[in-house]
N, C-alpha and C positions, 0 to 999 in steps of 0.2 A: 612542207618544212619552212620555218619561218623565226625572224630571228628579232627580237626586241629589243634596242638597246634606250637607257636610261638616260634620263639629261646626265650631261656634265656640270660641275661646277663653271660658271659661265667666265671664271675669272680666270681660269686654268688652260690650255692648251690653244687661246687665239692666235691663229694665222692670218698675217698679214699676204696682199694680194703678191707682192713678190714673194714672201717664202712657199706659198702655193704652186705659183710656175718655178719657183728652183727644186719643189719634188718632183713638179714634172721630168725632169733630167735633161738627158739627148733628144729624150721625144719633144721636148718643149724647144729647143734648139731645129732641131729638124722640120718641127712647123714653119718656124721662123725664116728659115732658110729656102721653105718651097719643096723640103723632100716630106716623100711620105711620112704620117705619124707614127711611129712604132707602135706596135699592137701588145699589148695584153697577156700574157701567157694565160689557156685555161688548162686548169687544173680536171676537168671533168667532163666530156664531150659531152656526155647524155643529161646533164644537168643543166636550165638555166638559170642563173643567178640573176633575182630583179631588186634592185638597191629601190627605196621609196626613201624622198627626205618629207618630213613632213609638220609642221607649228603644231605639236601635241602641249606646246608650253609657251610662256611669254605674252604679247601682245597681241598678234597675229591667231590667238588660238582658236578664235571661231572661226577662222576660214579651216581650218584642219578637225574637227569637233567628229566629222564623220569619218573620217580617215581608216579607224580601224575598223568600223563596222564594217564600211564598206570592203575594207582586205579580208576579213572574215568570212564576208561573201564571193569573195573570187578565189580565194584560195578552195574554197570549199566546190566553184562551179571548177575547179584543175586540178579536184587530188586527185584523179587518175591521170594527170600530164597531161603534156600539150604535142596533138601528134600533127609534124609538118614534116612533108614530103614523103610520109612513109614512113615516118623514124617516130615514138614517143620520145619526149622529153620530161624528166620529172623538175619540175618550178621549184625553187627556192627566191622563200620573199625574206627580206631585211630591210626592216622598217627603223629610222633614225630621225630622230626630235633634233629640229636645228633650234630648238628655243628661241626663234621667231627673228634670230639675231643674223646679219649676215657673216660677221665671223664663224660661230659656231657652224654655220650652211660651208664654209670653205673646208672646217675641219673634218664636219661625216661626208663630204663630199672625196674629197681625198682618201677617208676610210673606204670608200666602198666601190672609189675604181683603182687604188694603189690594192686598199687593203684585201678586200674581199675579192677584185677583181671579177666586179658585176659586167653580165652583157649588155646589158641594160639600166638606167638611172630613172626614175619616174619624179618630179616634185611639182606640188601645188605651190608652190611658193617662188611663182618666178620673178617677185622683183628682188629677195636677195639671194637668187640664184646666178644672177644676171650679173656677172664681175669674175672674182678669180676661180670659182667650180667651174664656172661653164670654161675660161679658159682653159683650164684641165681637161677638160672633158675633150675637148677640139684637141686641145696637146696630144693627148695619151690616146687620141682613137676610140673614143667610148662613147656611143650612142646615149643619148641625153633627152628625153622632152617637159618642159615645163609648161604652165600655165597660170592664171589667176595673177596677171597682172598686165595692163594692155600691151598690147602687140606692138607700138611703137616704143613704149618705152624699156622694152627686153632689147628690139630691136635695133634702133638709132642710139640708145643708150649704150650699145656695143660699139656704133659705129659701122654698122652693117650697110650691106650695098643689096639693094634689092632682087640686080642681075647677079649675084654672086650667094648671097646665106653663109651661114659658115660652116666648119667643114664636118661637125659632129652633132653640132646641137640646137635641138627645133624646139619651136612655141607655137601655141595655140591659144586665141582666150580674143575678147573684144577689144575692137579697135575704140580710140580715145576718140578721133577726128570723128565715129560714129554716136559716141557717148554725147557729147557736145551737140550736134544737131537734133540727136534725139531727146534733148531735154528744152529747147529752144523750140521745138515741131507740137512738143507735148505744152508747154504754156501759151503758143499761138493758141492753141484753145480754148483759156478764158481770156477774160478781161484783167487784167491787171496796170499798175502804170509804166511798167518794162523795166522798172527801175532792180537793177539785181546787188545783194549785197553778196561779199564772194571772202571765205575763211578756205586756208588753204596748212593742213598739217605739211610740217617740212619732211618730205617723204620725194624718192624719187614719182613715184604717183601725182604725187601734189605740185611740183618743179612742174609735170606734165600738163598737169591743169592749167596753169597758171602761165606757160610757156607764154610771153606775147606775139610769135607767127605762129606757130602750130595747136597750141592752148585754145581756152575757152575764148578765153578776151576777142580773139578776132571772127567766132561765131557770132560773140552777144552780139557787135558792131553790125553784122553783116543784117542781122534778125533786128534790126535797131533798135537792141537794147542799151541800157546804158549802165555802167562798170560802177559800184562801190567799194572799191578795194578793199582789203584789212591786211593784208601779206599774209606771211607764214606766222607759223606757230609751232613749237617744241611736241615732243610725244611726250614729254612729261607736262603737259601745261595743263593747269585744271584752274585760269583764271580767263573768265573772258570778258571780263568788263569791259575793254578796251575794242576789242572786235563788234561789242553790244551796242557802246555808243556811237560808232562809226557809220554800224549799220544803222541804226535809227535818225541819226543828223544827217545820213542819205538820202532818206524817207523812202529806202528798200523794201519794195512791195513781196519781193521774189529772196529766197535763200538756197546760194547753192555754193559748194566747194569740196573739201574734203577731208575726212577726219574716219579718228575708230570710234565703236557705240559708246566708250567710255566717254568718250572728248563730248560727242554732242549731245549726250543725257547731262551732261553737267550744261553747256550748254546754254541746252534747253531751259533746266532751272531756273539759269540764271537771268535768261532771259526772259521767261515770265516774270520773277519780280522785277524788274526793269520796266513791262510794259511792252515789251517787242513782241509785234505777233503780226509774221507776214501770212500773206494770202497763199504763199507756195513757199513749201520746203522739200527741193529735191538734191539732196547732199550724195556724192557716192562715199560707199563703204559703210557710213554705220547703219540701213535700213536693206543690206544683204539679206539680215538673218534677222528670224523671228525676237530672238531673245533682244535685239538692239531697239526695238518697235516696244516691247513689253517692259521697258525698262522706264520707258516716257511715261507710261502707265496709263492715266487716261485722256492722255495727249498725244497718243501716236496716231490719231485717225485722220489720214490725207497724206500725211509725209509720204514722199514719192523716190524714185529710185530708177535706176539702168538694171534691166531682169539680166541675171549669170545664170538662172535656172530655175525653172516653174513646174509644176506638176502640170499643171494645164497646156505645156507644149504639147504638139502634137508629134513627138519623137519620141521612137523605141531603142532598148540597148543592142547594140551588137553578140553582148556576150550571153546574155540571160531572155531574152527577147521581150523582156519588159518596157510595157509603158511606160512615159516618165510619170504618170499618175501612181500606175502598179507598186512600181520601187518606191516611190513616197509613202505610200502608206503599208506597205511592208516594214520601212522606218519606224512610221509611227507603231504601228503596231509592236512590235518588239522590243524597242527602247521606251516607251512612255512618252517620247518629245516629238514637238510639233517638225515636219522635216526644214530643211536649211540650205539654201542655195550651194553651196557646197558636196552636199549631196550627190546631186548630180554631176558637179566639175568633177566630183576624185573620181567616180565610177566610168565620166568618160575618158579620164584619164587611162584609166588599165582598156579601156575598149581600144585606144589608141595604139600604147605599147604592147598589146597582145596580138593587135589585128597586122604590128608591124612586124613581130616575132613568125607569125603565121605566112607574113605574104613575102619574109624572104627566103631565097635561094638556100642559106644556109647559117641559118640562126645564130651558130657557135662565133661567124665570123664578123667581125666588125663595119666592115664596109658596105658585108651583104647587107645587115639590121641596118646599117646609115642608108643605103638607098631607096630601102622598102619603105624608112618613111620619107624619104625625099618625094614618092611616087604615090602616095597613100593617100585614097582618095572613099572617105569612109563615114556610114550615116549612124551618129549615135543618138544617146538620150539626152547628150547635150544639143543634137540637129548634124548638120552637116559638116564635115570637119576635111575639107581638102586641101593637102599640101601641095599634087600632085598638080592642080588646078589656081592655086594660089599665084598670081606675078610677082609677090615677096617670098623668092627661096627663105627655106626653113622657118616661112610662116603659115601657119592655115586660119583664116578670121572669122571667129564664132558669130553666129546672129543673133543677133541683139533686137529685144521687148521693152517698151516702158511699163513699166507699173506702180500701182500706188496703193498702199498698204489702209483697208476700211476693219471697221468695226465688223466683229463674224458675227451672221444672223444666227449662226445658230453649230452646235459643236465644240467640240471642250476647250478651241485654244479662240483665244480673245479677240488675234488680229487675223487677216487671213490679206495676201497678196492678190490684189486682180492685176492682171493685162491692160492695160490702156491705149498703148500703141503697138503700133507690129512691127515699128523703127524697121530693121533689115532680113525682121523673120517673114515677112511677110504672111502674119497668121492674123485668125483673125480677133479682138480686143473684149478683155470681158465685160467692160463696162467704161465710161467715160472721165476721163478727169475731171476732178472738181479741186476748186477751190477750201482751202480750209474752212475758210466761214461757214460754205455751205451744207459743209458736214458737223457743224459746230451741233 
């Protein structure tokens, strides 16, 4: 059973982060005070109700592009329910477009633990999850996990205490302080003049990057590289002259910061007529996904990237017991398109929420599903995903691959993603990084 709803008009029904916790009510009051959350009324013991928020729209939509496939296929591996402890359960999925926006993320978020009264909340979109939902979520006693945005900044960005987590709702996905070394570890290997030029989208992401103690800045120094700043930049910005020559009168041999594929295809353009053309370009966010690579056209060969998901891992899913090779090309096969980092995040997303529906005491209740994944210690297609084992309550820290995106020898799609590093997966690398030039 499964229930689709349609964007909203985006101008219509925003909630601001105080009128969010004043739907919360007494339960929002009762946090605040130190007593239990008020729980939930369910309507249906034998039913679980799994709310998914998800970027089917807006900016953000390539990270969401597999979303339904992949619900297609879990709903399909649970149409005869989910049996724990002796009891089936029959699943109900409600799947909700937050239009990439964090307002709209407060409004289906609200729908679907006031409204629907899910036992469960699933979203790939945890940097604008990360504000008044997840308050809600903690308010009202409603088990919550997100992903797909580092792990500090869901985290600290809450205000979170490591010995503590909070009291409803978990994250998973790679750590930034990881990101950062693994792109500094990955250029120690050629020759370059360490000179880095650094474009930073105004995104809680990008604030992350750009942090000067916990950010990039005090990797480069550490790795003695040396800093060309250009600041921020709007998500509406499609001019970068200004970034261009900044970086060029740096004599920035190295490009790296952070933006969407729209931002750095334009860019890119712009900086070929310009004349800018460094030896390394490892930007996070727009070289996720294939389509951001093919966009450059026949200038995406080298650009490099922090891996969120590779067929070439050496991890199977929990739910379907597929390689992450297997399920990639199941993708391809069926849809016509090359697979997408994403991919694999949403699928180990439901391995997560399902493996956490399975290993509590009593599904229906909220506290139970809160501690089973507090305790959840579980190997998916994304690797290994331990809450249970994590010393940041209500965090579990994915492992992270460098890689660098070459021209494909051979096969229908143009770019193809190798391995370069094994940064914290400790696997082992398809092939070496290079230099732009040397792939010229």
């Amino acid at each position: 059973m499964s229930k689709v709803h349609l964007p909203r008009n985006p101008r219509k029904g925003r909630t601001s982060r105080r009128d969010v916790l004043r739907l919360g009510g007494l339960a929002g009051a009762a946090a605040a005070t130190g007593f239990p959350p008020v729980s939930v009324a369910r309507a249906d013991s034998a039913t679980l109700k799994i709310g998914y928020i998800a970027c089917m729209s807006g900016p953000r939509t390539d990270f969401g592009a597999a979303d339904p496939w992949v619900l297609d296929r879990v709903k399909a591996t649970l149409k005869s329910g989910l049996s724990i402890g002796g009891k089936n359960y029959a699943v109900e999925f409600i799947l909700k477009d937050n239009q990439s926006d964090p307002n709209q993320t407060n409004v289906v978020a609200k729908e679907l633990i006031l409204g629907e009264k899910c036992d469960l909340v699933l979203t790939d979109d945890g940097e604008n999850i990360a504000g008044a939902a997840d308050e809600l979520a903690d308010a009202r006693g409603v088990p919550l996990i997100s992903t797909l945005s580092p792990w500090e900044a869901w985290f600290f960005g809450r205000h979170g205490s490591p010995d503590k987590g909070f009291p409803f709702t978990f994250h998973y996905c790679i750590g930034a302080g990881d990101v950062f070394n693994l792109y500094a570890t990955m250029w120690n290997t050629v020759n370059t003049n360490k000179v880095v030029g650094t474009m930073y989208m105004d995104s809680p992401a990008g604030r992350g990057f750009a942090d000067p103690q916990r950010g990039l800045p005090p990797v480069l120094k550490k790795y003695g590289y040396k800093e060309v700043p250009t600041g921020f930049f709007q998500i509406t910005n499609d001019d970068f002259s200004n970034q261009i020559a900044t970086i060029k009168g740096g004599d920035a041999s190295i490009l790296t910061g952070t933006c969407y594929p729209n931002h750095f295809a334009t860019f890119w353009n712009q900086a070929a007529q310009a004349g800018l053309k460094p030896d390394v370009v490892t930007v996070a966010g727009p070289f996720l996904f294939p389509a951001g690579v093919e966009a450059l056209g026949d200038h995406g060969d080298g650009v490099s990237t922090e891996v969120l998901w590779n067929p070439h891992l050496p991890y199977h899913s929990s739910l379907t017991g597929q390689s992450a090779q297997q399920l990639a090309d199941e993708y391809e096969k069926s849809t016509g398109k090359q697979w997408t980092a994403p991919l694999g995040i949403s699928h180990s997303l439901w391995e997560v929420g399902i493996g956490a529906l399975k290993a509590a005491a009593e599904p229906k209740n909220n506290e139970s599903v809160r501690d089973a994944i507090a305790s959840l210690n579980i190997d998916t297609v994304l690797g290994p995903l331990y809450f249970g084992k994590s010393p940041i309550k209500s965090v579990a820290v994915q492992p992270l691959v460098g890689g660098q995106w070459r021209k494909a020898k051979s096969g229908p799609y143009k770019y193809e993603l190798l391995i370069v590093n094994s940064g914290t997966a400790n696997v082992k690398p398809d092939a070496e990084f290079k230099l732009l030039s040397q792939l010229a």
